[in-house]
C-alpha positions as CSV (number, residue, x, y, z in Angstrom):
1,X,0.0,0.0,0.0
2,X,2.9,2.4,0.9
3,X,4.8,1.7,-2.3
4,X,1.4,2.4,-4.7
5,X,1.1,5.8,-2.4
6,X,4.5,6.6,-3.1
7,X,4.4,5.7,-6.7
8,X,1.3,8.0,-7.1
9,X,3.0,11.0,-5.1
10,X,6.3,10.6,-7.9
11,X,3.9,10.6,-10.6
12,X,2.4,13.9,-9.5
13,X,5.8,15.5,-9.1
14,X,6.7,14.7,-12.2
15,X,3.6,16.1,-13.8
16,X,4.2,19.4,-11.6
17,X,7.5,19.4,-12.8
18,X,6.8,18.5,-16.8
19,X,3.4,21.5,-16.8
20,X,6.4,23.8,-14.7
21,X,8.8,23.3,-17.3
22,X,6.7,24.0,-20.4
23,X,7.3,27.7,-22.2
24,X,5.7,30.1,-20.3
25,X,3.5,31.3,-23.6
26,X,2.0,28.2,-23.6
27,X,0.6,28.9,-20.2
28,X,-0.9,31.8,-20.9
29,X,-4.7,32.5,-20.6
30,X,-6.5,35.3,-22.2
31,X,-9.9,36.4,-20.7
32,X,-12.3,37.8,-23.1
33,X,-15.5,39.2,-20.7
34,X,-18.5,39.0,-22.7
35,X,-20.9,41.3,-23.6
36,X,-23.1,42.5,-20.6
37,X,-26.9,41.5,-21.4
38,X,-29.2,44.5,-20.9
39,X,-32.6,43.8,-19.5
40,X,-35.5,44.4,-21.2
41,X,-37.4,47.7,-20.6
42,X,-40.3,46.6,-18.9
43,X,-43.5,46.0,-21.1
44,X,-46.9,47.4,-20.6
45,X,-50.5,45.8,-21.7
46,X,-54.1,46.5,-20.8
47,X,-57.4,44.2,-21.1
48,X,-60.7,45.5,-21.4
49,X,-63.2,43.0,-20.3
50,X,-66.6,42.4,-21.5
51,X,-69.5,40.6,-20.3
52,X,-70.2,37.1,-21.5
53,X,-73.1,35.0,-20.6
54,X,-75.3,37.9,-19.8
55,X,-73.6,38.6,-16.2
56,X,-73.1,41.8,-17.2
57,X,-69.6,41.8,-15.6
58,X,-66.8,44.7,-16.9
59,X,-63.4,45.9,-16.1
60,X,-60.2,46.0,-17.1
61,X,-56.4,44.7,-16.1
62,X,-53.5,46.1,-16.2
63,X,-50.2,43.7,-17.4
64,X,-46.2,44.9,-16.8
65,X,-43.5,42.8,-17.8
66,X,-40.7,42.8,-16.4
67,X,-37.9,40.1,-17.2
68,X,-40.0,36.7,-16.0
69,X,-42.2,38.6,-13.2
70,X,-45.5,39.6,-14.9
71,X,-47.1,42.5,-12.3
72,X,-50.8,41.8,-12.7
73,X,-53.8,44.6,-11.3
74,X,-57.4,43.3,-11.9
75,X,-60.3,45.7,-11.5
76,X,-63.7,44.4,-12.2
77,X,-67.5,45.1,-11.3
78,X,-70.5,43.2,-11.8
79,X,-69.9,39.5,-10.7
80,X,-71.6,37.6,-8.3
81,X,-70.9,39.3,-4.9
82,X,-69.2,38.1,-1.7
83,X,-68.4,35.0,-3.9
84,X,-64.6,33.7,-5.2
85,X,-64.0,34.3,-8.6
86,X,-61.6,32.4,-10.6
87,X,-59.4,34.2,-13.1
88,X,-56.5,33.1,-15.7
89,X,-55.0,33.9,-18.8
90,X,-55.6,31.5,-21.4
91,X,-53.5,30.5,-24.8
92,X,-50.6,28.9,-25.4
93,X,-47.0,30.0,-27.6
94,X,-48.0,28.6,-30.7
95,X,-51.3,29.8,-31.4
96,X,-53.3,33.3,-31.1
97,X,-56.2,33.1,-28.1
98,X,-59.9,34.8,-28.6
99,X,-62.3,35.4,-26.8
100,X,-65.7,33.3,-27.6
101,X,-68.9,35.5,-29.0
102,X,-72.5,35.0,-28.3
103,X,-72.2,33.2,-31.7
104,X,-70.4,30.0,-29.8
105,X,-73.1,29.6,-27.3
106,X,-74.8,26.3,-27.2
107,X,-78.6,25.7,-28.2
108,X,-79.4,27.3,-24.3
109,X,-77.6,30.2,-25.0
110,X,-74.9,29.6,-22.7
111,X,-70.8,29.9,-23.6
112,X,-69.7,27.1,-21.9
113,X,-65.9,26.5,-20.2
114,X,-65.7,23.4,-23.0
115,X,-66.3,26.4,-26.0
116,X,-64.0,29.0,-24.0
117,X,-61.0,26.9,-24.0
118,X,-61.4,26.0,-27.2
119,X,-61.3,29.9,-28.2
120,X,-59.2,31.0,-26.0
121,X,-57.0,27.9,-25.2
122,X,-55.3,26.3,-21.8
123,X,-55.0,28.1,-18.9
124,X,-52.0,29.7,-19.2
125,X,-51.2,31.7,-15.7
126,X,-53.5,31.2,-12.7
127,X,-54.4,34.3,-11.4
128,X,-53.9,33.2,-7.6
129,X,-54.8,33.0,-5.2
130,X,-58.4,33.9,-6.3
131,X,-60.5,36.9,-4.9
132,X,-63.9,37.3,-3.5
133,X,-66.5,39.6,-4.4
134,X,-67.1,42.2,-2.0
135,X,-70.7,42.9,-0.9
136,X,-71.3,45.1,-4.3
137,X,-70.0,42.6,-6.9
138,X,-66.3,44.3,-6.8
139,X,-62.8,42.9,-7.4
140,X,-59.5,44.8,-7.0
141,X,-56.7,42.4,-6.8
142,X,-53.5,43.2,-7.5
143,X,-50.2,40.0,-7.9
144,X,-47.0,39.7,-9.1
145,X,-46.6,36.5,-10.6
146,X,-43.2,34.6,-11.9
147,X,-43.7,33.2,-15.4
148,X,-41.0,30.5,-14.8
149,X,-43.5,28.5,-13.0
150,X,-46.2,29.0,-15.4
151,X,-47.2,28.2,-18.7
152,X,-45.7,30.7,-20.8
153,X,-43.3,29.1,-22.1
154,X,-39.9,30.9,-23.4
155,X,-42.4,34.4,-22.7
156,X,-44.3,35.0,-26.3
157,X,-46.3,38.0,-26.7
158,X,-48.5,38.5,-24.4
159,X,-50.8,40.0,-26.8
160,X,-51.7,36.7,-28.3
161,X,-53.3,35.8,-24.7
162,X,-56.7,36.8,-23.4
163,X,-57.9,37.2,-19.5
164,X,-61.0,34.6,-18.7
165,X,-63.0,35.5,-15.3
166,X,-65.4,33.0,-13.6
167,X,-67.7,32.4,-11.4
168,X,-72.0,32.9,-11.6
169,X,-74.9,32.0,-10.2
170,X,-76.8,29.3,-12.6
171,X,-80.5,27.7,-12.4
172,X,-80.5,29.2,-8.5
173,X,-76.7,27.4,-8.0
174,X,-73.2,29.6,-7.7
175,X,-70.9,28.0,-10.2
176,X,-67.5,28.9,-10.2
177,X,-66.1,27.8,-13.0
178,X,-69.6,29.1,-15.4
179,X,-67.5,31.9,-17.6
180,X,-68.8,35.4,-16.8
181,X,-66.1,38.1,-19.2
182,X,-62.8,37.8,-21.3
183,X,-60.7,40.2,-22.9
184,X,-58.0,40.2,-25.5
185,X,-55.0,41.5,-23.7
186,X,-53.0,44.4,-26.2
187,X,-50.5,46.7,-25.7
188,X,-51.0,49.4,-23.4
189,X,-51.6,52.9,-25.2
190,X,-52.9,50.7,-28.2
């Protein structure tokens, strides 16, 4: 055991010494730095939502970009109050999300969640954790959310998503998941 720890030490030394005695140009290592990556300015979009289903729900959100955090400000009146009220962006990166029309409603007149994700496409970002009504059918929630975890993959455009808000009362039962507005999200100042 002694004699293969001694021959390993000799074979070191010997390396050290063969690296030690190479021409020092050969030992030289240039550094290049590379170029310093500027962030992004931050990017600004808007949603105007509009009623579906006859809820009569409206508002609008407010959408800023910045690097992977999305900083996300709902406003919206007319849902069912002191209820929760589910809210995502739908759409995926490949393909360009709508928002359905009272043409897509079934023969009872009613745009289902089936017909909305087939418009608008997956959920995307889950606007969590989801708010309640106040007593006069109000939201104002405000998040910041980090895309990494979300469905937004590689961050498209956000103006190929829309903004899908749930949650309505329905032959006398609250449904949360019955679609009550959507909205095309597009630049801000647009």
């Amino acid at each position: 055991m002694r004699i293969m720890i001694l021959s390993t030490l000799v074979s070191c030394m010997l390396l050290v010494s063969a690296c030690s005695s190479a021409p020092s140009s050969s030992l030289i290592v240039t550094y290049t730095p590379l170029p310093t990556q500027t962030p992004s300015p931050p990017s600004s979009y808007q949603v105007t939502l509009h009623a579906l289903n006859n809820s009569g729900v409206a508002g609008n959100v407010a959408l800023r970009l910045s690097g992977t955090t999305l900083q996300v400000t709902l406003h919206v009146t007319g849902l069912e109050p002191n209820q929760m009220h589910m809210q995502h962006i739908h759409g995926d990166s490949v393909h360009q999300s709508a928002c359905p029309t009272p043409a897509d409603a079934d023969s009872a007149g009613i745009i289902t969640v089936a017909t909305t994700l087939q418009k608008a496409g997956p959920v995307a970002v889950d606007l969590v954790p989801y708010p309640a009504a106040d007593a006069h059918g109000t939201v104002d929630w405000s998040q910041s959310i980090n895309l990494e975890r979300a469905n937004i993959q590689g961050t498209p455009p956000l103006t190929q998503f829309v903004v899908v808000i749930h949650g309505m009362t329905y032959h006398g039962v609250y449904d949360g998941t019955f679609v009550v507005a959507c909205g095309a999200i597009t630049t801000a100042g647009a």
